[in-house]
N, C-alpha and C positions, 0 to 999 in steps of 0.2 A: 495826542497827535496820532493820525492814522498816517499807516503807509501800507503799500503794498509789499505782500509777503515775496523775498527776492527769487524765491522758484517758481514764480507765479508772471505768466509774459501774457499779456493780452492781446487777444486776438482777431481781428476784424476781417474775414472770408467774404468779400463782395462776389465771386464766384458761386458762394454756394448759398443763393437767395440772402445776401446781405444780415449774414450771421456773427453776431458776438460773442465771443469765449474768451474765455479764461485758459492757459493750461498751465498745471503744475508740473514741473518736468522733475521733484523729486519724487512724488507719489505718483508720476504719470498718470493724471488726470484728468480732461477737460470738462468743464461746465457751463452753461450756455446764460447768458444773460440779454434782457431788452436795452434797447442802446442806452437809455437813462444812467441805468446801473455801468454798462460798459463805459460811457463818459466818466462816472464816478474813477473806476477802476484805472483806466489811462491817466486822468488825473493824477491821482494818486503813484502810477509810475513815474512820472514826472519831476515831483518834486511831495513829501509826507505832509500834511497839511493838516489843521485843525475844520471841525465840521463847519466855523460859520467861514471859514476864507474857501471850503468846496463850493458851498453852498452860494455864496456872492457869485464866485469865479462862472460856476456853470446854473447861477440863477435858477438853481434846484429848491426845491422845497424842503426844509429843514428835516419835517417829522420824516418824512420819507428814507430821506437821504443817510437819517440815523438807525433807522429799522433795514435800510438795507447796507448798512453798512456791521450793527449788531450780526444778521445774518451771515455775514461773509466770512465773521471773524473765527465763526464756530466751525465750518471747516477750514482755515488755515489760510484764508486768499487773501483777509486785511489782516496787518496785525496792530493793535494797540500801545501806542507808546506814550499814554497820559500817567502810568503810572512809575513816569521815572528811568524806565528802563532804557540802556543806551541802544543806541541806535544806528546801523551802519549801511548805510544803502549801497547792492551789489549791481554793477550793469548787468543784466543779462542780454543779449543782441538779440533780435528777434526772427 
């Protein structure tokens, strides 16, 4: 099960040419992503979710959606919770 990491608020700047980010507000960070990826990531704030209930939901494409979700996890924005690990999802307010 993926989820979004809870210091991790996603971000959609229509002011500033309709830009996608991420920011991590413990490592104050942001990183830019194409809407594809940001759908993934809003998702995932949402509600932690397994890759094929993403993938139905936003009609994504599997391999994709797994390669950038692999990627995300290596710096800290998704975290993985297939291996049992519990799990406690934090509001953060945007």
């Amino acid at each position: 099960m993926y989820a979004l990491n809870p210091n991790v608020v996603p971000r959609f700047e229509p002011q500033f040419h309709s830009t996608y980010a991420a920011f991590d507000s413990k490592r104050v960070g942001t990183s830019f992503y194409r809407r594809g990826e940001f759908e993934v990531l809003d998702y995932l704030a949402r509600a932690p979710s397994e890759l094929d209930e993403i993938c139905r939901s936003l009609k994504a494409d599997r391999a994709r959606t797994k390669d950038f979700l692999d990627s995300a996890i290596k710096p800290g924005f998704v975290v993985d919770h297939r291996k049992g690990e519990p799990f406690s999802p934090i509001h953060v307010p945007p």
